[in-house]
Chimera marker file (.cmm) of the C-alpha trace (Angstrom):
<marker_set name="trace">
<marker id="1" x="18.959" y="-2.163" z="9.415" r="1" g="1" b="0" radius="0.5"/>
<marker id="2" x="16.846" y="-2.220" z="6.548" r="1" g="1" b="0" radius="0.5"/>
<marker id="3" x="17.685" y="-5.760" z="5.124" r="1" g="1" b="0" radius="0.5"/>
<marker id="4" x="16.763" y="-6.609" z="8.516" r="1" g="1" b="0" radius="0.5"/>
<marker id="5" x="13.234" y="-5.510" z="8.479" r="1" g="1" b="0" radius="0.5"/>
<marker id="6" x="12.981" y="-7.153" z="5.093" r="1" g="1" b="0" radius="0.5"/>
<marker id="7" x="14.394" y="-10.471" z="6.156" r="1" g="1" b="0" radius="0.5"/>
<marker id="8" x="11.850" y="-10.549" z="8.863" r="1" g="1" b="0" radius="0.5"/>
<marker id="9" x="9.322" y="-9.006" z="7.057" r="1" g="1" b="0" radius="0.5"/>
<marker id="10" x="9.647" y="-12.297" z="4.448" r="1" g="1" b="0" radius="0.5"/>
<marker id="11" x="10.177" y="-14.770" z="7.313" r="1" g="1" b="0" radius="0.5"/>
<marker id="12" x="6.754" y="-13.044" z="8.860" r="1" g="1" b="0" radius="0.5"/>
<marker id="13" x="4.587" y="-11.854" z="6.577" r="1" g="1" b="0" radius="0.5"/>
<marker id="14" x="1.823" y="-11.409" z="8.544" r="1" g="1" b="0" radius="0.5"/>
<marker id="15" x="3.784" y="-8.831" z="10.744" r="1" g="1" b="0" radius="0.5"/>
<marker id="16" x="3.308" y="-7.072" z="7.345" r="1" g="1" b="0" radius="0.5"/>
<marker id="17" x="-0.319" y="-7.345" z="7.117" r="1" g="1" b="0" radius="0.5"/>
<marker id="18" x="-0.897" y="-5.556" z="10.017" r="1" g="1" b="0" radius="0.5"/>
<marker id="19" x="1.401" y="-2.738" z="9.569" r="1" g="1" b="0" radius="0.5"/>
<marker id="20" x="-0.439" y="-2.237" z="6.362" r="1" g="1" b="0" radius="0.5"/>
<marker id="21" x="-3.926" y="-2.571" z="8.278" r="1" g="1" b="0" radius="0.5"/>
<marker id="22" x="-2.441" y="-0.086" z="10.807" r="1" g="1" b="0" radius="0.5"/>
<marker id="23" x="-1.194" y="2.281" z="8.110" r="1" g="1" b="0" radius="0.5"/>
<marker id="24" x="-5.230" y="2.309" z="6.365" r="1" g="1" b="0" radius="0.5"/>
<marker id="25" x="-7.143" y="2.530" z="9.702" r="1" g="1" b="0" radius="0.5"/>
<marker id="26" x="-4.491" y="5.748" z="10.488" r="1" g="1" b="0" radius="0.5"/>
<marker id="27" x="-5.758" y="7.222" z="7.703" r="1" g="1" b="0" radius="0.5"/>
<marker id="28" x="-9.489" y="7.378" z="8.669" r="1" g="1" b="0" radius="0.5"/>
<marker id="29" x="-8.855" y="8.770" z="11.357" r="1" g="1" b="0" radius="0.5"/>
<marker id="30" x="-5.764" y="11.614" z="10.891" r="1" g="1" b="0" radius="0.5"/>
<marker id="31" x="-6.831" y="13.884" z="8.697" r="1" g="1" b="0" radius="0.5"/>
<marker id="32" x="-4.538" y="13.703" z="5.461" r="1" g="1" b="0" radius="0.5"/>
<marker id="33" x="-3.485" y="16.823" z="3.286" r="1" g="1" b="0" radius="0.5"/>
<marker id="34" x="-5.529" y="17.162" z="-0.156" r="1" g="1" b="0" radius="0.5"/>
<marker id="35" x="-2.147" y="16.567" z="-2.253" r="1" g="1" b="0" radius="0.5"/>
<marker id="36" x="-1.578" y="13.611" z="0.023" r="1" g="1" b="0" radius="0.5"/>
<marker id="37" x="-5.044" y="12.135" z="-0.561" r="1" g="1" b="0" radius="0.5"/>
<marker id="38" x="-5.193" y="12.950" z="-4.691" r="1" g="1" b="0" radius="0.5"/>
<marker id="39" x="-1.633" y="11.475" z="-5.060" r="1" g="1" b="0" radius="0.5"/>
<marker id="40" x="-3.526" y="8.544" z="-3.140" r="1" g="1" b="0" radius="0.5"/>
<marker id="41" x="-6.398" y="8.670" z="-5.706" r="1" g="1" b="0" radius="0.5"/>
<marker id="42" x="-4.240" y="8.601" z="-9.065" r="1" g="1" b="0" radius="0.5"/>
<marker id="43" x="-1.833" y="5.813" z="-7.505" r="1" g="1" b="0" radius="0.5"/>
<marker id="44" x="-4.767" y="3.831" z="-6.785" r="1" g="1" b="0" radius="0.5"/>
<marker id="45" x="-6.445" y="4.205" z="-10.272" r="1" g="1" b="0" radius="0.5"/>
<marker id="46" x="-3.116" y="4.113" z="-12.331" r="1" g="1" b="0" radius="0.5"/>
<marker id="47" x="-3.018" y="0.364" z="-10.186" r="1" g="1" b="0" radius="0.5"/>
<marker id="48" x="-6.267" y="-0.157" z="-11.254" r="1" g="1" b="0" radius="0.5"/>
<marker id="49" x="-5.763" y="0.291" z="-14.529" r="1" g="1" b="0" radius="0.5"/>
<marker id="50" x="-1.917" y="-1.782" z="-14.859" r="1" g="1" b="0" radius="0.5"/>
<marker id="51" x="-4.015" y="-4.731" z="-13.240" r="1" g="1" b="0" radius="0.5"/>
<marker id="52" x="-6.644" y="-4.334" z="-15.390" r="1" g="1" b="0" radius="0.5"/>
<marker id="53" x="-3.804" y="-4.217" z="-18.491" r="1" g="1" b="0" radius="0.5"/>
<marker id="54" x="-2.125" y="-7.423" z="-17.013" r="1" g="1" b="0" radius="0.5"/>
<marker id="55" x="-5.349" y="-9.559" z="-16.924" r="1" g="1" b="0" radius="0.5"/>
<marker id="56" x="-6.700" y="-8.568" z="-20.293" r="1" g="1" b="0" radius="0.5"/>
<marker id="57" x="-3.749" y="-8.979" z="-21.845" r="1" g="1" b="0" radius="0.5"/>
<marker id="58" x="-1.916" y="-11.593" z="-20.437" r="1" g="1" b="0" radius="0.5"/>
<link id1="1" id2="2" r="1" g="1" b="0" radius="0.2"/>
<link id1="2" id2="3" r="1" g="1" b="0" radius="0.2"/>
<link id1="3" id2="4" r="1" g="1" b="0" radius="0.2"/>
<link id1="4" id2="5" r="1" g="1" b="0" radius="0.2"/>
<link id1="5" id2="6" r="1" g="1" b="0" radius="0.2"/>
<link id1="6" id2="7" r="1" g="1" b="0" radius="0.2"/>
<link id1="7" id2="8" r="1" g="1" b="0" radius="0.2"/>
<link id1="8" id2="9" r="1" g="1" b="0" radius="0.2"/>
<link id1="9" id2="10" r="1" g="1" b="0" radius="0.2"/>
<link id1="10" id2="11" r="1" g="1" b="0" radius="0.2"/>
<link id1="11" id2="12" r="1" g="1" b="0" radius="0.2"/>
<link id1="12" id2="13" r="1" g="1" b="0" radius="0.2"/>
<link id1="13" id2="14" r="1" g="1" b="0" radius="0.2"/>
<link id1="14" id2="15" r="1" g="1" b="0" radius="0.2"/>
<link id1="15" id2="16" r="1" g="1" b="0" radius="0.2"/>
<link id1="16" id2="17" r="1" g="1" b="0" radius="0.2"/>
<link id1="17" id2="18" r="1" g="1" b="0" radius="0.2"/>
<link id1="18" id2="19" r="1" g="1" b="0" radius="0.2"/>
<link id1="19" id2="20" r="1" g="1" b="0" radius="0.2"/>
<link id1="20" id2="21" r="1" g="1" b="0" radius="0.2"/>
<link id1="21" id2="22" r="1" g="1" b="0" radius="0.2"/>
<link id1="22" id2="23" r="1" g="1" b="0" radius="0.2"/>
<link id1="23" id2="24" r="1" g="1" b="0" radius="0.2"/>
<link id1="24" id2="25" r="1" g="1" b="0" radius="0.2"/>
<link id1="25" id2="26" r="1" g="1" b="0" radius="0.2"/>
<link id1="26" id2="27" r="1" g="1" b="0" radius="0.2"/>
<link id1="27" id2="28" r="1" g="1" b="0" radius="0.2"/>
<link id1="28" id2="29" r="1" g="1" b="0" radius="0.2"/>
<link id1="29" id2="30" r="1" g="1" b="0" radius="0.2"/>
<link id1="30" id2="31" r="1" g="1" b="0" radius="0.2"/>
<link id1="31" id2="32" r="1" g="1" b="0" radius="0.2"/>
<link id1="32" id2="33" r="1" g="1" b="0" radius="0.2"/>
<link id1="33" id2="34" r="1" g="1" b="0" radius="0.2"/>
<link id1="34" id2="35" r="1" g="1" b="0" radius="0.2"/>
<link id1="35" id2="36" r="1" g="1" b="0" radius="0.2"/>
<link id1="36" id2="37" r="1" g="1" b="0" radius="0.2"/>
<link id1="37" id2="38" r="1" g="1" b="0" radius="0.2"/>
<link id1="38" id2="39" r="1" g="1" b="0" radius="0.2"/>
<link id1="39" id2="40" r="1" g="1" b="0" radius="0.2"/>
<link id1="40" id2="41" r="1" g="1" b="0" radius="0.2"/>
<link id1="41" id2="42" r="1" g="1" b="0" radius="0.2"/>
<link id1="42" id2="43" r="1" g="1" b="0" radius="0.2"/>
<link id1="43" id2="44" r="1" g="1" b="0" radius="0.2"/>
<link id1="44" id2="45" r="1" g="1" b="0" radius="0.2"/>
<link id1="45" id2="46" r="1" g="1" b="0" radius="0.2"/>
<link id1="46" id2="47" r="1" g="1" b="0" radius="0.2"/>
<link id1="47" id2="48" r="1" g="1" b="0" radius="0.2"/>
<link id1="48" id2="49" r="1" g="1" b="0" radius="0.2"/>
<link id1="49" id2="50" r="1" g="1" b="0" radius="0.2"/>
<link id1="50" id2="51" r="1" g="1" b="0" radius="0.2"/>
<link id1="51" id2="52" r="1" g="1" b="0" radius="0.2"/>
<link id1="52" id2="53" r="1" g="1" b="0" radius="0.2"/>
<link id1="53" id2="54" r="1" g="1" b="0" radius="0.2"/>
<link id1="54" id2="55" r="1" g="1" b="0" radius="0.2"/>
<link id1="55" id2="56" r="1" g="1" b="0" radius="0.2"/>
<link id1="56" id2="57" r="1" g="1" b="0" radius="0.2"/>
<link id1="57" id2="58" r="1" g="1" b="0" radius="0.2"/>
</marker_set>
């Protein structure tokens, strides 16, 4: 079942996209528990911060 969804998640990317668009706009507008949204915040900035490590010092 699961390599399923991943073989047609690479065959259609886009299918991808817009579960991922689906997935944000869900967010605005069910309200998330404050562990749920700081876990968000630190994954975001530790992110930040390995792209920022991968440009500067590749």
């Amino acid at each position: 079942m699961l390599l399923s969804l991943l073989n047609s998640a690479r065959l259609r990317p886009e299918l991808l996209i817009l579960v991922l668009m689906v997935m944000i706009i869900s967010m605005f507008v069910i309200p998330l528990p404050t562990y749920l949204v700081d876990f968000l915040i630190a994954l975001n900035i530790v992110l930040a911060i390995l792209v920022f490590m991968g440009v500067v010092l590749h």
